[in-house]
Structures are given as structure tokens and as C-alpha cells.
N, C-alpha and C positions, 0 to 999 in steps of 0.2 A: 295494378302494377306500381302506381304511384304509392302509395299505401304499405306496398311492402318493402322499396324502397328507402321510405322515411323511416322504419320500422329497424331494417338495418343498419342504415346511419345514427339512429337515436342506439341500438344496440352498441357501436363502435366507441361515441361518445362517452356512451356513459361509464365505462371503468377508465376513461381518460379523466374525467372531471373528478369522478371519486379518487384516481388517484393525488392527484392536485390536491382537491382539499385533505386527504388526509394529511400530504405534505406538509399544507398551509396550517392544521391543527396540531403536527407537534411542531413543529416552529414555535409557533403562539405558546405551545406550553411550556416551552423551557425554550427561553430566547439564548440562552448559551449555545445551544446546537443548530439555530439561526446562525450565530455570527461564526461558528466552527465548519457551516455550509459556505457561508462567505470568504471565509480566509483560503478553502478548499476550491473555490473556484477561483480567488485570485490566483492560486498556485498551479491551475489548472491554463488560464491564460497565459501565464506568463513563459509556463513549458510551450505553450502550441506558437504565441504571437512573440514571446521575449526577445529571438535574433533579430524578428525587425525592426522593435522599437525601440535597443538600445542606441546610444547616441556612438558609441564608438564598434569598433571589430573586437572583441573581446582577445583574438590571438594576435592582434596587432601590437607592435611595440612604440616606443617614443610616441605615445599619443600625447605626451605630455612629459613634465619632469619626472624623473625618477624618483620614489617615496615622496611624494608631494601630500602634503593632509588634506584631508576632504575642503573644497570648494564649489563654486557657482559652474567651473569648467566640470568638475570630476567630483560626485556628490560623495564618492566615498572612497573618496584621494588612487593615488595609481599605485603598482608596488615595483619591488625593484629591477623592470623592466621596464619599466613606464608604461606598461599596461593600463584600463581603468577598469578600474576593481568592481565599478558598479555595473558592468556592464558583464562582466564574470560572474556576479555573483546572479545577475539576473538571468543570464544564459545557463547556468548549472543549473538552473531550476531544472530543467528539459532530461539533464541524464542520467540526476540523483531519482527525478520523480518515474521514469521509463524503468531504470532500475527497478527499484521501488515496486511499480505496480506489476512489473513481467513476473517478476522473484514470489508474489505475494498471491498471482493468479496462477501458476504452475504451483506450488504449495496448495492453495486451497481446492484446485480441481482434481489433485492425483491424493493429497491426504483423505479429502471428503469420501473418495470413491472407495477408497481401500477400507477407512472407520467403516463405513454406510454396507460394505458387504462382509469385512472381520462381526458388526455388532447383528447384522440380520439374520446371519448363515452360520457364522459359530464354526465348530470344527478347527480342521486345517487351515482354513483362510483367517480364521481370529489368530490362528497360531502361529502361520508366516506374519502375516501384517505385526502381531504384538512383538515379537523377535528383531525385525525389522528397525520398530521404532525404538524399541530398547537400546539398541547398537548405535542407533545414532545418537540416541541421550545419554549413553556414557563416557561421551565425551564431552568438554568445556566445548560448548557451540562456536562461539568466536573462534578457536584455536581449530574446530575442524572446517569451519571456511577458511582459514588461514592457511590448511592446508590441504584443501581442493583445489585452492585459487594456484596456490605454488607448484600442484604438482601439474593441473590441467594446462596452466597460463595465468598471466593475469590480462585477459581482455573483460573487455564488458559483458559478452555471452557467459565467460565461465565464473562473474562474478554473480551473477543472474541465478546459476545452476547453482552456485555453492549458496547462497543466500534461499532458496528456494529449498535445498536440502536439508538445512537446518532449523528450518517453517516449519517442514512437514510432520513433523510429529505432532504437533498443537491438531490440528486438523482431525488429524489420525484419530488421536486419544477424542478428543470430543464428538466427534460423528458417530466414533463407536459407542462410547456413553448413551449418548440423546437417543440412539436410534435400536440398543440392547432395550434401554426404557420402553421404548410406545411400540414394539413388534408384536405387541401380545395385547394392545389398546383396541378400544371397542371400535373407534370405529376404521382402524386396520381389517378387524375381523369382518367387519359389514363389508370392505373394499373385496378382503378376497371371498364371501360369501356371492356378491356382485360378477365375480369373472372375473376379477382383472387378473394380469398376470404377476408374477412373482417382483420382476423388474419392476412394473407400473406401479404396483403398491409401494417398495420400498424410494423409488424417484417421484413419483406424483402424490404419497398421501405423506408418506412418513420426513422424506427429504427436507422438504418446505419448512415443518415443526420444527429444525433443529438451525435451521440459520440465525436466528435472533441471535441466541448466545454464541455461534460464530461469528457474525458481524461484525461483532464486538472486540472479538479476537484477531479479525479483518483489519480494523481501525488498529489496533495495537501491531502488530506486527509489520503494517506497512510505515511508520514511526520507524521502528526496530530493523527495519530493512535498510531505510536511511543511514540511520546509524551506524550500520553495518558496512554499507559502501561507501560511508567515510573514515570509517575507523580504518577496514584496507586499504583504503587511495592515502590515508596519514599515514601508517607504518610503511608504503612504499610496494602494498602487494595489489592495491586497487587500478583502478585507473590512472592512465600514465600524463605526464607532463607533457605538453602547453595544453592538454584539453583541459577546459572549466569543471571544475568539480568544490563543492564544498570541501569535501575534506583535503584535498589536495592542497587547496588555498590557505586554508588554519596551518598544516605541515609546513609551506615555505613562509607565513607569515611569523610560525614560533621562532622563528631564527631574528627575527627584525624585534620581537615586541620586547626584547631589553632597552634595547636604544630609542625607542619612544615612538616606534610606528604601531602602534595599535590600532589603528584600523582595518590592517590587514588582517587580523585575526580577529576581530568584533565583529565585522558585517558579514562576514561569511558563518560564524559562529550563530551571529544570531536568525539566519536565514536558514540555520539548522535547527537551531531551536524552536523557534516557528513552525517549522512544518513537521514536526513531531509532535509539539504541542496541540497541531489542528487534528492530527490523525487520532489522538488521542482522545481528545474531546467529539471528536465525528462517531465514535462507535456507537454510543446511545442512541444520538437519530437515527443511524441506520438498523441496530435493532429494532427502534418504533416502528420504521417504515417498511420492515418486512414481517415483521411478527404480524400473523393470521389471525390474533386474538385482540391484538391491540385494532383489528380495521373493523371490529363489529362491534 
């Protein structure tokens, strides 16, 4: 009994530690995608813990002088409510990032599904799914979130849905690629020679092979997703005022940065650039660390 116990714990363990070290091995190879894990889990803190450990109330007014420039009180000065800006800028992390990943995981789980049985099954379902995405990619993307958000609302949910609708076709078009390619691969044919079922083969053997090059599309679109709920919250169709938003904050700061408050529009600016820039640089690792071929 003892024996067969340590037997299953030793089994438990060991694709925990191989996954770790594989971790630990593209790190080590490319330390750029080390420090784009790092900057991805500061962003990742500061959405879960940021309300707590900013020093002010971010929808609080008079915390201080109005357009005051960055100080010892207020590191990246208050705006023209006497707000402090760092404490916005820090709190927006939470609903640009929730955005961001809802929009990104609703895109990639109803695109992949639809690619993954358009490119397996062929027929009619290749033929609605490819019609589908066509409709959606004939139009300027931005310009048909701009107007889902107008005609649905513009809350958070239906900025979510329109930002997620215009994801979807990257997903679409690539799954069905990857997965037209390996349906007719040896060892698909050994899977369904084996029994499995039609589902099993196409989600348990072929699925897996085709994430790498998603990943990576994963990392890029959640950037792009950002972008996107600031670009609406700046033209006035995103999320709405006194809530903390990047883009919100650039919008009533462009009114100030004549007159020489620029910091209302540089730290929120560049806490968008940042986290674009890390999403952008994170899709390589996460290729590495899913790709099947890279772990043998």
C-alpha cells in the first residue's frame, strides 16, 4: 500500500516539476520573455491588490490642489478635480485589464471552436463559419465596435461583446488553417485507427498542435483589446466618467496639455503603452510553453 502510494505521488509531481522547468528553460533562453512575465504579473497585482494599496480614493475629489504637478504628496500630480492621478492610473489597471482578458477569452473560445469544426468537417459548416467572418471583416473593426457599443450601450458588458466580436475572426481563420493542415496527419489516423471518437481526435490530438501560433495571436489581441477600450472610453462611447479608465483619463487630460499639465496625459499614456508593449512581447513565451514539440 505504501509503495503504491508514493508511486502516485511521484506520478502527480512529476509533470508539475517538468512543467516548472520547462518554464524555467525558456526564461533562461530568451530573458526578454522573463522580464514580459514580470511586467505581466506586475499588471496582474496591481488589477487584484491596486484599490488597496493606493494612498488615495481614486473617485475622491480635493485630495489635494487642483492640477497640481507631480510631488512627494501625489507622485503623478492630481487633475482638475483634485483627484490623484496615481491612484487612477493605478486602479484602471483592474478594468482596462478585465476588459482586456473577458473580450480576449470569449473571442478565442467561440473563434477556435467554430475554425477547429469549419477546418475538420468542411461542407456547410466551413461555409457558414467562412461567411460569418467575412461580414465581420468587411468592415473597419474599430468603426463596428463603435457601433455595437452605440447601438447596444456603452457599458462595460457590451464593450466586452463588441471588442470580442471583432477578435473573432483571427481565431476563426487560424484554427481552421492549423487544423484543415494535420486532419489527414499520421498520427490523427493512428488516433482514429485507436477508437477514439470524432470529437476526441479533433479536441485531444489535433487542438493542442495548433495553439502555439494562437498564443501568439492571444498576446497580440489582448494589447489590441486595450487599445480598443481606450480608444471608446476617448471618443466618449467607452466607459463612462468618474470611473478610472486609461483612456478616459488621456480624453479629459487632452483638454489641459496646452496649458502645460501634462501629466495628465503622460502617465495614463504611458501605463497604456506598457501594457501593450508586455502583451506583445509575452506571445513568444507562451508559444514556447505550450507548443508540444518545444517540451521534448
Amino acid at each position: 500500500m505504501t509503495s503504491l502510494t508514493t508511486t502516485v505521488s511521484n506520478t502527480e509531481i512529476a509533470p508539475r516539476s517538468s512543467l516548472w522547468r520547462h518554464l524555467r528553460h525558456v526564461v533562461s533562453e530568451n530573458p526578454v520573455t522573463g522580464v514580459a512575465f514580470l511586467l505581466f504579473a506586475m499588471f496582474v497585482v496591481l488589477a487584484v491588490f491596486g484599490p488597496y494599496l493606493v494612498p488615495f480614493d481614486p473617485l475622491q475629489t480635493d485630495t489635494g490642489p487642483a492640477l497640481q504637478s507631480p510631488s512627494a504628496a501625489h507622485w503623478f500630480g492630481t487633475d482638475h478635480l483634485g483627484r490623484d492621478v496615481f491612484s487612477r492610473v493605478v486602479v484602471a489597471t483592474r478594468l482596462d485589464l478585465l476588459i482586456s482578458v473577458s473580450a480576449v477569452a470569449i473571442s478565442f473560445v467561440l473563434g477556435s471552436v467554430m475554425g477547429c469544426f469549419a477546418g475538420y468537417f468542411g461542407g456547410w459548416t466551413d461555409r457558414i463559419t467562412g461567411r460569418l467572418v467575412d461580414t465581420i471583416m468587411a468592415f473597419p473593426l474599430f468603426v463596428l465596435a463603435m457601433g455595437i457599443v452605440a447601438a447596444a450601450g456603452n457599458t462595460v458588458e457590451n464593450i466586452v461583446y463588441a471588442t470580442a466580436i471583432i477578435n473573432l475572426p483571427f481565431y476563426a481563420r487560424m484554427a481552421r488553417a492549423e487544423v484543415s493542415i494535420r486532419r489527414n496527419a499520421g498520427y490523427v489516423q493512428a488516433a482514429r485507427l485507436a477508437g477514439n471518437s470524432e470529437l476526441r481526435v479533433l479536441f485531444g490530438h489535433i487542438f493542442p498542435n495548433t495553439l502555439p501560433p494562437m498564443m501568439v495571436q492571444i498576446s497580440l489581441n489582448m494589447g489590441w483589446a486595450i487599445l480598443n477600450a481606450a480608444g471608446l472610453s476617448f471618443i466618449g462611447l467607452g466607459v463612462q466618467p468618474p470611473a478610472p479608465e486609461w483612456g478616459i483619463m488621456v480624453a479629459e487630460g487632452a483638454n489641459f496639455i496646452i496649458s502645460g499639465e501634462w501629466w495628465l496625459v503622460i502617465f495614463p499614456g504611458l501605463a497604456l503603452m506598457l501594457a501593450v508593449f508586455t502583451f506583445n512581447l509575452i506571445g513568444d513565451g507562451l508559444r514556447d510553453l505550450v507548443d508540444p514539440q518545444r517540451r521534448t
